[in-house]
C-alpha positions as CSV (number, residue, x, y, z in Angstrom):
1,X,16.1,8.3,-23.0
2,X,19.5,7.5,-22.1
3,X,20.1,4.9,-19.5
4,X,20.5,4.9,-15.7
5,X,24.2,4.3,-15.1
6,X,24.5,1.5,-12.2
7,X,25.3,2.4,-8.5
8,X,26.8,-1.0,-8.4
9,X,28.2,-3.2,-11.3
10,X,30.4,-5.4,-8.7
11,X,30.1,-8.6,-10.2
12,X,27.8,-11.6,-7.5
13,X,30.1,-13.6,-6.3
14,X,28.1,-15.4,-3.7
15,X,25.8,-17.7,-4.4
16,X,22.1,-18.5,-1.7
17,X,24.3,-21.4,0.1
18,X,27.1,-19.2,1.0
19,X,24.7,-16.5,2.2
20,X,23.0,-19.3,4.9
21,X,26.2,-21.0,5.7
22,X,27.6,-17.0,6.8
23,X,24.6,-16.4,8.3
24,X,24.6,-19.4,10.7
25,X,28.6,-18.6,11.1
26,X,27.5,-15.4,12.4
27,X,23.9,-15.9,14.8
28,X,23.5,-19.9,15.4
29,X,22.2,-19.3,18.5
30,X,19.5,-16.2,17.8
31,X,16.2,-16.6,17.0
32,X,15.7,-16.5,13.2
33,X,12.2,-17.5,12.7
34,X,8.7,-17.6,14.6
35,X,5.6,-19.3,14.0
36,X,2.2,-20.3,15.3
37,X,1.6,-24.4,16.3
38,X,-1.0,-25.0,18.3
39,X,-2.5,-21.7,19.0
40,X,1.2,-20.6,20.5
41,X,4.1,-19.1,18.8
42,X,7.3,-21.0,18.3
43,X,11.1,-20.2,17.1
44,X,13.5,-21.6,15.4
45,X,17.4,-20.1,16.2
46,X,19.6,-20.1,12.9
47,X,21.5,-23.8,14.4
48,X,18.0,-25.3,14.4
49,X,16.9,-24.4,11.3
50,X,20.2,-25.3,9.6
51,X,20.1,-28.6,10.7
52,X,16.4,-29.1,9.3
53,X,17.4,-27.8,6.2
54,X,20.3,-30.0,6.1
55,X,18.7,-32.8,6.9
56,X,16.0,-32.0,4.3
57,X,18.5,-31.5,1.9
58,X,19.7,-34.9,2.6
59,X,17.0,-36.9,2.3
60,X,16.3,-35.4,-1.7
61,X,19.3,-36.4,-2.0
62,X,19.2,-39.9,-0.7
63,X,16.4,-40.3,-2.9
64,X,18.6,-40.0,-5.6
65,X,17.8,-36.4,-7.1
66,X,21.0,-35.2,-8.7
67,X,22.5,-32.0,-9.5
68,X,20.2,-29.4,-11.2
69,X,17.1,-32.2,-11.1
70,X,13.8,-29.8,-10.5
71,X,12.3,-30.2,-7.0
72,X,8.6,-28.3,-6.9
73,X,7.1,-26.5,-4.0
74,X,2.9,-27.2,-3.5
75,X,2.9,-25.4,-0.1
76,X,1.4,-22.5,1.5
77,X,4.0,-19.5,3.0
78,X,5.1,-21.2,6.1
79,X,8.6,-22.1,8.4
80,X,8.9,-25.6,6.2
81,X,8.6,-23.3,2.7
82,X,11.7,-21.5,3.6
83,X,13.5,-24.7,5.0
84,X,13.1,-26.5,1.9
85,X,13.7,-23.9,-0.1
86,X,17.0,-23.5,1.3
87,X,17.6,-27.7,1.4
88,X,16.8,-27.5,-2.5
89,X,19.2,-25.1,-2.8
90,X,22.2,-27.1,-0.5
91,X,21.4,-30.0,-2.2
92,X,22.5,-28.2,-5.7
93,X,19.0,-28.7,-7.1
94,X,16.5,-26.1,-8.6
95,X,13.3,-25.2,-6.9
96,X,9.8,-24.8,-8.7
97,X,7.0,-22.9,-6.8
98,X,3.7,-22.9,-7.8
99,X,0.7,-21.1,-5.8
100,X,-1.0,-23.4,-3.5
101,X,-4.3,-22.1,-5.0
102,X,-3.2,-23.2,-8.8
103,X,-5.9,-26.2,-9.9
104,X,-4.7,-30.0,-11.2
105,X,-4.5,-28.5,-14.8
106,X,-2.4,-25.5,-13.7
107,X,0.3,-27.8,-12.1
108,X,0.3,-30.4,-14.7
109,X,1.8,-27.8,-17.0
110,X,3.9,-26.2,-14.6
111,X,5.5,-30.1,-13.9
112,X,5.6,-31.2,-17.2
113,X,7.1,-27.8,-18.6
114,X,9.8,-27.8,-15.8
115,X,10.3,-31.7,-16.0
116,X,10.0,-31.7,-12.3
117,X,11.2,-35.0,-10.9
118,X,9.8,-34.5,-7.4
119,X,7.2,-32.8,-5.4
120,X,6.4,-31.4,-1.8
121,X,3.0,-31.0,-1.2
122,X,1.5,-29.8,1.8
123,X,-1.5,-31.6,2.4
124,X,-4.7,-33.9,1.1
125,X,-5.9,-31.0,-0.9
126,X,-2.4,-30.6,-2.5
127,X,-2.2,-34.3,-3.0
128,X,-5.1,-34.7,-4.4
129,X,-4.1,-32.4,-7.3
130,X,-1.1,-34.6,-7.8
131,X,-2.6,-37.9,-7.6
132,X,-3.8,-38.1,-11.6
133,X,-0.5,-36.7,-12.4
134,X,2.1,-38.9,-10.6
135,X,2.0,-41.6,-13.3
136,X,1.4,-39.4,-16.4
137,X,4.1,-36.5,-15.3
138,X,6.3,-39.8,-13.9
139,X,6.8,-37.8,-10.6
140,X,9.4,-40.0,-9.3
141,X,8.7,-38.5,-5.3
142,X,6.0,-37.0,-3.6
143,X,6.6,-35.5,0.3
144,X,4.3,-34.6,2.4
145,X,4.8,-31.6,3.8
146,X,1.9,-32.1,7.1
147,X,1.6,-35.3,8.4
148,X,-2.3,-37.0,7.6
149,X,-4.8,-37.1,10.5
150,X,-5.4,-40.9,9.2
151,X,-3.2,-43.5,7.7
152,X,-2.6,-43.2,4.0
153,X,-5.3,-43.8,1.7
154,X,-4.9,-46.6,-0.9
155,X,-2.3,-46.1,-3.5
156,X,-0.6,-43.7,-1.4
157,X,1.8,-45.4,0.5
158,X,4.9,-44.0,-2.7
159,X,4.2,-40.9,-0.4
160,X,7.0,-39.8,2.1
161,X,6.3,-37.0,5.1
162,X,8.4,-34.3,5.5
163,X,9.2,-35.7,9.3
164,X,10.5,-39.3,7.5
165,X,12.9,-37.3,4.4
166,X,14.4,-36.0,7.5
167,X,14.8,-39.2,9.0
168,X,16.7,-40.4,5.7
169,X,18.4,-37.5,5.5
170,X,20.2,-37.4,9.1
171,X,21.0,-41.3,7.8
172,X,22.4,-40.5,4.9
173,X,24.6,-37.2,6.4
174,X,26.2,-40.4,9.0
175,X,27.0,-42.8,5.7
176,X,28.5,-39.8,3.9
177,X,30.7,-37.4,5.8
178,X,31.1,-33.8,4.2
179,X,29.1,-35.0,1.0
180,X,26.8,-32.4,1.6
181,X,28.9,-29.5,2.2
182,X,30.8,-30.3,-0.9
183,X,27.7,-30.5,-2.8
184,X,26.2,-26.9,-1.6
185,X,29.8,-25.4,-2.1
186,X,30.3,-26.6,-5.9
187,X,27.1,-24.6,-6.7
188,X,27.9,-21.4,-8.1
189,X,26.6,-18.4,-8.6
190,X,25.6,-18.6,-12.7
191,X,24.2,-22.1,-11.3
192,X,20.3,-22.3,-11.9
193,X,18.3,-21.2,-8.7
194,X,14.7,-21.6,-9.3
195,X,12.3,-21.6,-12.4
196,X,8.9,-19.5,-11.6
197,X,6.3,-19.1,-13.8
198,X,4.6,-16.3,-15.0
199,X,0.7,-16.0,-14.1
200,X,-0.4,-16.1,-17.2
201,X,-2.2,-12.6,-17.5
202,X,-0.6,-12.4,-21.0
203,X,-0.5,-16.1,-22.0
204,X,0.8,-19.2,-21.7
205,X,3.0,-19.2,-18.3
206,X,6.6,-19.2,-18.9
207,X,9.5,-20.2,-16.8
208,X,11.9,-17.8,-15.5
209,X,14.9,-19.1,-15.0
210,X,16.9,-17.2,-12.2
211,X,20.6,-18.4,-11.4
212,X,21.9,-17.6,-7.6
213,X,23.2,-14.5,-8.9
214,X,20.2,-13.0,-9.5
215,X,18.5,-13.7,-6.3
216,X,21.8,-12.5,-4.7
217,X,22.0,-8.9,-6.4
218,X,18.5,-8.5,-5.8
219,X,18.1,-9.4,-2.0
220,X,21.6,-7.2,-1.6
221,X,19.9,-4.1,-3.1
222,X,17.0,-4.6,-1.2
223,X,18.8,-4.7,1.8
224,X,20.7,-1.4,0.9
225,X,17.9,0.2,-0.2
226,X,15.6,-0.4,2.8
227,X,18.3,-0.6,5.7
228,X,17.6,-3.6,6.3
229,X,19.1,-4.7,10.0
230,X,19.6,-8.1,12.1
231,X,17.0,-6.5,14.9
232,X,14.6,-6.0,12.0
233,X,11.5,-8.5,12.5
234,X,9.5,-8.7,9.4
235,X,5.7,-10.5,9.4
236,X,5.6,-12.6,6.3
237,X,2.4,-14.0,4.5
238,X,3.1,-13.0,0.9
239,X,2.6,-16.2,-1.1
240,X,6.0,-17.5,-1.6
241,X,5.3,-18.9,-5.0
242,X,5.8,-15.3,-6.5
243,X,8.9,-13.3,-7.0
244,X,8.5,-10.7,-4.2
245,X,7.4,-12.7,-1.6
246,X,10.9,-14.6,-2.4
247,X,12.7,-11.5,-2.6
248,X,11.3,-10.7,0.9
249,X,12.2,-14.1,2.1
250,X,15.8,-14.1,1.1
251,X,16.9,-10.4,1.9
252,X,16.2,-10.8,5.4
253,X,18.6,-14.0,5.6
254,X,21.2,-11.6,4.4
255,X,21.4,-10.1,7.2
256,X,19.9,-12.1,10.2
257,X,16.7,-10.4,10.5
258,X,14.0,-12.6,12.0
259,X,10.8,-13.2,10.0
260,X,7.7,-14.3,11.7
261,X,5.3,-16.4,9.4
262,X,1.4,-16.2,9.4
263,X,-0.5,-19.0,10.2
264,X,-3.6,-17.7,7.8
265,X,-4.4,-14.9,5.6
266,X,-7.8,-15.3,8.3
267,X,-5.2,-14.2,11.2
268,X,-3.5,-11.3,9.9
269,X,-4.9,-9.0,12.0
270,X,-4.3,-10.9,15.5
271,X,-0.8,-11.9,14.6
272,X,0.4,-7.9,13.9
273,X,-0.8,-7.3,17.5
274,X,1.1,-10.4,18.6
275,X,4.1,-10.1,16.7
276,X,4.6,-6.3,15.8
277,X,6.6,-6.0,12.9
278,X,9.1,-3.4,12.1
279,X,8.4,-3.8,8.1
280,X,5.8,-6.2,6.0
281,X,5.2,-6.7,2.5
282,X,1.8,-6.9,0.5
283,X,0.3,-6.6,-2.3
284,X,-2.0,-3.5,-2.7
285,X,-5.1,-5.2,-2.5
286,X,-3.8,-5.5,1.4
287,X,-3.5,-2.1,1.6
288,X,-6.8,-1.2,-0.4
289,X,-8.7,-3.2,2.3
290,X,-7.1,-2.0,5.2
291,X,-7.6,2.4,3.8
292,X,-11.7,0.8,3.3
293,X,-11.5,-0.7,6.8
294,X,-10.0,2.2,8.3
295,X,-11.9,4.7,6.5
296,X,-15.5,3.0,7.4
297,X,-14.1,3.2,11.0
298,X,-14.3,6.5,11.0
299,X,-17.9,7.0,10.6
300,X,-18.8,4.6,13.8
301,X,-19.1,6.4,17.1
302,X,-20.8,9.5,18.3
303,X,-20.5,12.6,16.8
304,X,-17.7,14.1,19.1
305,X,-15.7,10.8,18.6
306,X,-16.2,11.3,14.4
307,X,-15.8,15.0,14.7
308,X,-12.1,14.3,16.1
309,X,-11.0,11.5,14.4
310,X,-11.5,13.6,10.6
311,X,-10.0,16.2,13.0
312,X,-6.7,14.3,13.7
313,X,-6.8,12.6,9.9
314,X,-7.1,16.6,8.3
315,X,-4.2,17.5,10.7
316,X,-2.1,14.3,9.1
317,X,-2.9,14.8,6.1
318,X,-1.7,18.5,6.3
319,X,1.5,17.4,8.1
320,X,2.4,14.9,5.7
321,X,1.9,17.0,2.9
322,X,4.4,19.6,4.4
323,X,6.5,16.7,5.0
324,X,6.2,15.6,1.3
325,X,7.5,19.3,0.1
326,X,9.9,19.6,2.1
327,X,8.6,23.0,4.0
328,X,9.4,23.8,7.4
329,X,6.5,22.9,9.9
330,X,4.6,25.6,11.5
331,X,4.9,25.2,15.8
332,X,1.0,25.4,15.1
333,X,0.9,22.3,13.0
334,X,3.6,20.5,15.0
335,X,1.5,21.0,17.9
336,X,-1.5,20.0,16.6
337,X,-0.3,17.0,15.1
338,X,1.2,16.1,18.1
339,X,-2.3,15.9,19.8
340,X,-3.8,14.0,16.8
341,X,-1.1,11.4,17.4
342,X,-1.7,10.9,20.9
343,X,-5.7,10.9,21.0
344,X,-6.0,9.2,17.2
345,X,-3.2,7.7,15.0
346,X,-1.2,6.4,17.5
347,X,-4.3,4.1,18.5
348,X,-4.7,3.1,15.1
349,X,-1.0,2.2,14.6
350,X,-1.5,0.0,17.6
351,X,-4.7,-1.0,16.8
352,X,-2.9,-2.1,13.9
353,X,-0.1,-4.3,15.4
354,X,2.0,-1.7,13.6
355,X,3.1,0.9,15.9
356,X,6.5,0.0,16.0
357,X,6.6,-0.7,12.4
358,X,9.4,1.3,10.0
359,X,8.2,1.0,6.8
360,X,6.0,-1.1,5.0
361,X,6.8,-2.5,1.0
362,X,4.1,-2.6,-1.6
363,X,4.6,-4.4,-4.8
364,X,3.0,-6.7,-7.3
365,X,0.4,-3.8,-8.9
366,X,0.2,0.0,-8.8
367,X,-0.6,1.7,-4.8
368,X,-2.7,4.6,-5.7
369,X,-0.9,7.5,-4.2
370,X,-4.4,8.8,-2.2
371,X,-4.1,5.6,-0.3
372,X,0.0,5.8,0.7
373,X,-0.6,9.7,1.9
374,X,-3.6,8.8,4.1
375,X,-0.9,6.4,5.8
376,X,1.7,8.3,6.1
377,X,0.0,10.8,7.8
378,X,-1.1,8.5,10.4
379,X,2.9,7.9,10.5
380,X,2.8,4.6,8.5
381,X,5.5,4.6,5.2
382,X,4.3,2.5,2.3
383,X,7.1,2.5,-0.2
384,X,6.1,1.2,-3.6
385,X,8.2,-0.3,-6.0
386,X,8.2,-2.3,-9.1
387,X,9.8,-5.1,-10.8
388,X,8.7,-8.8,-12.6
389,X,9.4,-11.9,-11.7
390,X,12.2,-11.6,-14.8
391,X,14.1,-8.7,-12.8
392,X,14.0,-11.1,-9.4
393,X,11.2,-8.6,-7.9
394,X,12.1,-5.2,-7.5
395,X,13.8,-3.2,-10.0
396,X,12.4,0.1,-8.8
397,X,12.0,1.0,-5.6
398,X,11.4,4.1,-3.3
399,X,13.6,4.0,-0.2
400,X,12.7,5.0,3.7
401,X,14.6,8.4,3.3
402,X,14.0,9.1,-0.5
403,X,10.3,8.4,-2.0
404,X,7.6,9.9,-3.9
405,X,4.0,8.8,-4.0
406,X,2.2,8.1,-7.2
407,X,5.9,6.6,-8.3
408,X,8.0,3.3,-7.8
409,X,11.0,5.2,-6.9
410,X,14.2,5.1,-8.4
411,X,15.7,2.4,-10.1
412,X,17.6,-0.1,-7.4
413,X,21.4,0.5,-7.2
414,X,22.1,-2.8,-9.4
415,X,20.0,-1.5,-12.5
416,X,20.4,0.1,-16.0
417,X,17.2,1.3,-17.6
418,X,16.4,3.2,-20.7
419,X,12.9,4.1,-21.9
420,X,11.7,3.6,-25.4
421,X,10.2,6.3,-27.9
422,X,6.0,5.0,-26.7
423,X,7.5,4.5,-22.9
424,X,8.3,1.3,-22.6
425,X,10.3,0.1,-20.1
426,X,14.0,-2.0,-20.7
427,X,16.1,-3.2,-18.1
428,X,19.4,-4.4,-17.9
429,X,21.9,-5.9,-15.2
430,X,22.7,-8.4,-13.1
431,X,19.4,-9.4,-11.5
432,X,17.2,-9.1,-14.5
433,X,16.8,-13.0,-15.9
434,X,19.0,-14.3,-18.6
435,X,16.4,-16.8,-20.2
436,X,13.0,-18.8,-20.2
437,X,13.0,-22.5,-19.3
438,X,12.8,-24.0,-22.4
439,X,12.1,-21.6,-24.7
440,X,14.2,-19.9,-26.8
441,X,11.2,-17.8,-29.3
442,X,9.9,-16.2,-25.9
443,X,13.7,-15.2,-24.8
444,X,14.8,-13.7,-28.1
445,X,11.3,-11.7,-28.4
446,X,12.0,-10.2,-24.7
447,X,15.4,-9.1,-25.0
448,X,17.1,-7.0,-27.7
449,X,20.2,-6.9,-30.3
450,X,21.9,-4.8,-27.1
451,X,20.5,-7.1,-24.5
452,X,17.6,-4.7,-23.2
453,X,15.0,-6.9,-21.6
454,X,11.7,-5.6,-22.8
455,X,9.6,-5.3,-19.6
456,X,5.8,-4.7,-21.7
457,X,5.0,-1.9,-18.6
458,X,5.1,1.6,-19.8
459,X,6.3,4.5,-17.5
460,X,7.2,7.6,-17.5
461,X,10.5,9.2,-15.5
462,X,10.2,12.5,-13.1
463,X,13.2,14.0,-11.9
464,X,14.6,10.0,-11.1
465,X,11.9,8.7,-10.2
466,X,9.3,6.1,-12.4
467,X,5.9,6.6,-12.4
468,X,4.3,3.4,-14.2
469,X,1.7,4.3,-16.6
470,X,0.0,1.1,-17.2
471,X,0.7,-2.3,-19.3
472,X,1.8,-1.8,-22.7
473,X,-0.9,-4.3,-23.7
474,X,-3.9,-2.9,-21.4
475,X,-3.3,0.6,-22.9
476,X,-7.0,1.2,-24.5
477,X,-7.2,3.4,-27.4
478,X,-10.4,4.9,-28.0
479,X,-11.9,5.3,-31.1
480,X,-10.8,9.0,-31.4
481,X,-7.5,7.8,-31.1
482,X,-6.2,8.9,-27.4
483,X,-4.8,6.7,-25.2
484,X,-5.9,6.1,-22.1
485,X,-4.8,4.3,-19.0
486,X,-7.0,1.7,-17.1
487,X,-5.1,1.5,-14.0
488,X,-4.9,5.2,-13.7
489,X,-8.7,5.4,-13.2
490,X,-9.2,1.9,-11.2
491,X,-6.7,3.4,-8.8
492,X,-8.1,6.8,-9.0
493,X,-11.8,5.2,-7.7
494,X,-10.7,2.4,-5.7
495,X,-8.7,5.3,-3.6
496,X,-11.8,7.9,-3.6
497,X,-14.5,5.5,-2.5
498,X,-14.2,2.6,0.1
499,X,-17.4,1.1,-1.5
500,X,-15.3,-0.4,-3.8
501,X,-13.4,-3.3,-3.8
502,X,-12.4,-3.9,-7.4
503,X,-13.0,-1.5,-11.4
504,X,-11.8,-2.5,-14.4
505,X,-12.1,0.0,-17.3
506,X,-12.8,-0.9,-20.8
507,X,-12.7,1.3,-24.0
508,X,-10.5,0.1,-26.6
509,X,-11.8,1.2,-30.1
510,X,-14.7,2.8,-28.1
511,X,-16.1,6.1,-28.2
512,X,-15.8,6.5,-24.7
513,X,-14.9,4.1,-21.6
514,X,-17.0,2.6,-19.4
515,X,-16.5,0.2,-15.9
516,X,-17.8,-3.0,-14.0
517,X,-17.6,-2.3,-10.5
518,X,-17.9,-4.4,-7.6
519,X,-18.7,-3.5,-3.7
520,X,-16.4,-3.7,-0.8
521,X,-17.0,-5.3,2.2
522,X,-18.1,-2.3,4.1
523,X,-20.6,-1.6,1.2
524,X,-21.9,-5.3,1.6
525,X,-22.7,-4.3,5.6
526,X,-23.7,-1.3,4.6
527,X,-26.0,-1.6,1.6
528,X,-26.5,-5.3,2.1
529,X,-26.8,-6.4,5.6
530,X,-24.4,-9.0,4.1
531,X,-25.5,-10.2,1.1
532,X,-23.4,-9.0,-1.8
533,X,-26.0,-9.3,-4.3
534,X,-28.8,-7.2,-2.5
535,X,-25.7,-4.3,-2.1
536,X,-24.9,-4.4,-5.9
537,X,-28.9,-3.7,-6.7
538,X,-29.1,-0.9,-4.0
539,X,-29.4,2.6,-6.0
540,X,-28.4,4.1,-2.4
541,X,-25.1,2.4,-3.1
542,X,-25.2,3.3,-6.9
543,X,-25.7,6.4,-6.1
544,X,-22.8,7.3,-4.0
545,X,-20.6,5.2,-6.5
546,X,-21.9,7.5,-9.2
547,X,-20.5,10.8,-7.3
548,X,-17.4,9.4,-6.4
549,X,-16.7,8.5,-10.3
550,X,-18.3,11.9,-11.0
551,X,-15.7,13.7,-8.8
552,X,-12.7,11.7,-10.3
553,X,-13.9,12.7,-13.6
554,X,-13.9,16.0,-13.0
555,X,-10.3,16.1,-12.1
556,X,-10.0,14.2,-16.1
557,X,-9.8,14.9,-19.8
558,X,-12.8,14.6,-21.3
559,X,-12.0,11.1,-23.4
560,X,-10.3,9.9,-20.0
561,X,-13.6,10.2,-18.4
562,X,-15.9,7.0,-17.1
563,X,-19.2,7.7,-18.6
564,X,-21.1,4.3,-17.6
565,X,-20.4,1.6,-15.2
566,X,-22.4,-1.7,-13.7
567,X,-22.0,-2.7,-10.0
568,X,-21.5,-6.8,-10.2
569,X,-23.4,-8.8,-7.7
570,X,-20.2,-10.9,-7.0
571,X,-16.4,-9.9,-6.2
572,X,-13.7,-11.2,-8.4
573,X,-11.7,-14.1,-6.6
574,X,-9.0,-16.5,-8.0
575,X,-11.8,-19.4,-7.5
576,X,-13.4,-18.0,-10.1
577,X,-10.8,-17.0,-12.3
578,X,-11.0,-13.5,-12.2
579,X,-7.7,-12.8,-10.3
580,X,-4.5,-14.1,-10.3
581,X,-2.6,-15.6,-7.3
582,X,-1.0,-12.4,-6.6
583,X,-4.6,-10.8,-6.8
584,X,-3.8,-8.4,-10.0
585,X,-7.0,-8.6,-12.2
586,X,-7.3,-10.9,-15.4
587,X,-8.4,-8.3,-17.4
588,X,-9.3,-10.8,-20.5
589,X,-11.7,-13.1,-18.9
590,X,-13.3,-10.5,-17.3
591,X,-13.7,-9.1,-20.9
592,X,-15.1,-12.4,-21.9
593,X,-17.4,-13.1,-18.6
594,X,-19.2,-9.7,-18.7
595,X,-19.2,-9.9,-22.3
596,X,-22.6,-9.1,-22.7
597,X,-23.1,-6.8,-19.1
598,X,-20.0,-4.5,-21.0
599,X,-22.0,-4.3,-24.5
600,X,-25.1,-3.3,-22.1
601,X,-23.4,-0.5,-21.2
602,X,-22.5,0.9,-24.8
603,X,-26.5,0.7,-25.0
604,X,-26.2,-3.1,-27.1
């Protein structure tokens, strides 16, 4: 297929510093940023958090870190993530994230690989990871990023809090007028940004390397494709360690919209109600769990209360789909969806903290298209998109006024792509990566003669729209040959049942494909009385998982269908290895763990 030509092939000529520098020009005095302390919410105008980031900035620098030296994040999402993400990037140095949840082995590769010269740690439990490493890994500085209920253990007094770098740094800003401004204006836009790691799904981690360019063109055509606006207030508890949750950080600095952090992934649902965003990201395990909670909602109450709440959700679903096709809307379906709004959805939306909310972004793993239609009926827009961490997050992406569901939209306005001859995605421009960190074999096998990055996701294009068909790599090809796609199906039940929290399909060189399954919450309650274990050997709850694969299969091809599954007495967590940070499934060592609960299933 021929590629996309670009909507925008302007070359970046900004780099992140003189994006904060116009947007503290512009709104010093507004609030930029909120955030819980204390049980209370906070903010932070653009003036204030400038100075903390310059101060910040400062002090890495009064420690002696010089230009392009490798600073790494350890940190929960939070206010001080953003502000020394932006002081790293003043100072002229490069930032390295990794996922708060990553173990001591995880970050000792990440550190060594990156040569990171210093750390900032958020607390004892990050410490602790670091405290075999400092000497081996010859961290030169640790900072804290909270500040220790007790004095510092032994051996830990090398360790500086965030609260004294900013001491130094206000110090050092007095003894050297205008050395910091010259430093964040020399940086330009090819300049390195920040080196994130892959998650490993497909092997050894690699570093992206993404120069201020990239981030720019990205965050720009994010902006432009979501009409993005400085009275915009987005709820942010994506993990900043990964691509999007960057993206979603930095496009909103563009252009002065204010981003409220969550304290906990625990206070989610109390902080929408507080806070009411006009747009939030997740990932679709978010939204998975909120259609399960949502959908075992309906079944409380009496009967007339269930009777009209499938009422109102038929009369959505209705209006949406005529929405969808672009039909005209019967004055008997406007009028009936106006009463389910008012008696039903718009409850939920505020039920939700969401009922002034414009749009909400999906990314990170395919949104089944059952799920985004349920929501939009109840007047909630999911848009899905796609991307990698090598095309700064989103390189396909469907927009408020233009989407499609099932699809990742069209590709973003600073994009080429082309499709190979088996599907395969390539992508070129100026916010796909230009190389991994230190290694040359893995950039020359990604990119071709032409300069194609080679994304390894295959898709499939619909009148302008993408529709991703699966990894190139998790494709399973039975042994009659056909192909078959995994995610296609785990979507497909995860969608049609909210007794299910997670499927992954197997089948490769099979005669036919088979799944582990394992309960949702509500199934746990339901089938359980809260034990996960007792649910998973219920045959009332194998039972109704066995007709809700049954009625997906009979929408399938024959070799598509699932012909066995087991229900595990445990859900998959990133504890326990079965899940990435980002929560996409580790397909491979769930192959190897149920090794033998698989080969039970093919009768072995």
């Amino acid at each position: 297929m021929p590629a996309r030509e670009s909507g925008n092939t302007t070359p970046v000529t900004r780099s992140a510093n003189s994006i904060w520098q116009s947007r503290i020009r512009e709104f010093a005095d507004r609030v930029a940023f909120r955030f819980r302390r204390n049980d209370v919410w906070q903010s932070l105008t653009w003036r204030q958090a400038d100075q903390a980031a310059r101060e910040i900035a400062a002090g890495l620098l009064a420690l002696g870190l010089e230009r392009g030296d490798r600073v790494a994040l350890l940190c929960q999402t939070r206010l001080e993530w953003l502000l020394c993400d932006v002081a790293i990037a003043m100072a002229g140095l490069v930032s390295v994230p990794i996922y708060p949840s990553s173990t001591a082995e995880q970050c000792a590769f990440i550190l060594g690989d990156s040569g990171t010269r210093a750390v900032i740690a958020e607390d004892d439990s990050q410490l602790a990871k670091l405290a075999s490493l400092q000497a081996k890994l010859q961290l030169s500085h640790i900072i804290r990023v909270e500040e220790p209920a007790t004095a510092p253990a032994a051996g830990r007094e090398g360790i500086r809090s965030l609260a004294e770098l900013r001491q130094a740094g206000a110090a050092w800003i007095t003894a050297h007028p205008g050395e910091l401004e010259r430093r964040a204006d020399a940086v330009q836009p090819s300049d390195c940004f920040t080196i994130i790691y892959t998650s490993g799904t497909t092997g050894q981690p690699k570093g992206v390397v993404l120069s201020h360019a990239n981030l720019v063109a990205s965050c720009e055509s994010a902006v432009r494709a979501f009409n993005l606006r400085p009275d915009d207030v987005q709820y942010l508890f994506l993990p900043l360690a990964h691509v999007l949750g960057r993206e979603v950080e930095w496009a909103p600095i563009i252009v002065g919209s204010e981003i409220a952090f969550a304290e906990s992934m625990a206070r989610i649902k109390y902080d929408l109600t507080e806070i009411r965003p006009t747009f939030m990201a997740g990932v679709p395990r978010i939204f998975e769990k909120l259609y399960a909670a949502v959908q075992a909602g309906t079944q409380q109450g009496g009967r007339a209360k269930r009777w009209l709440v499938h009422w109102a959700f038929g009369v959505a679903s209705r209006y949406s789909a005529a929405i969808r096709a672009g039909k005209s809307i019967a004055l008997g379906l406007r009028l009936a969806f106006g009463i389910a709004d008012k008696l039903v959805l718009a409850k939920l939306r505020k039920r939700l903290g969401l009922d002034r909310c414009r749009f909400l972004i999906s990314g990170g793993a395919p949104l089944s298209s059952e799920i985004a239609e349920f929501f939009h009926g109840a007047r909630l827009l999911i848009l899905e998109g796609y991307g990698l961490t090598e095309s700064t997050a989103a390189a396909f992406v469907n927009r408020w006024n233009h989407f499609r569901f099932g699809t990742v939209g069209p590709a973003i306005d600073v994009v080429d792509f082309k499709l190979a001859d088996d599907g395969e995605i390539f992508l070129r421009g100026p916010s796909v990566f230009s190389t991994y960190y230190r290694n040359p074999e893995a950039t020359a096998e990604a990119f071709d003669a032409e300069g194609w990055f080679h994304t390894g996701d295959i898709g499939v294009a619909e009148e302008g729209f993408l529709r991703i068909v699966d990894r190139k790599k998790d494709i399973i090809i039975t042994a009659g040959g056909k192909n078959v796609a995994p995610q296609k199906l785990e979507n497909a039940v995860k969608a049609h049942s909210p007794l299910v929290s997670q499927v992954v399909v197997f089948g490769d060189k099979r005669s036919y494909c088979v799944a582990l399954v394992t309960p949702s919450e509500p199934a746990v309650r339901q089938f359980g009385t809260g034990d996960i274990a007792k649910a998973a050997a219920s045959p009332e709850l194998r039972a109704a998982i066995d007709k809700a694969i049954a009625d997906i299969n009979a929408t399938l091809a024959s070799y598509e269908t699932l012909k066995n599954f087991a229900i595990l007495p445990a859900d998959f967590g990133e504890a326990s290895g079965e899940l990435t940070p980002s929560l996409k499934v580790k397909r491979d060592v769930v192959a190897s763990k149920f090794a033998s609960t698989i080969a039970g299933l093919y009768g072995r």
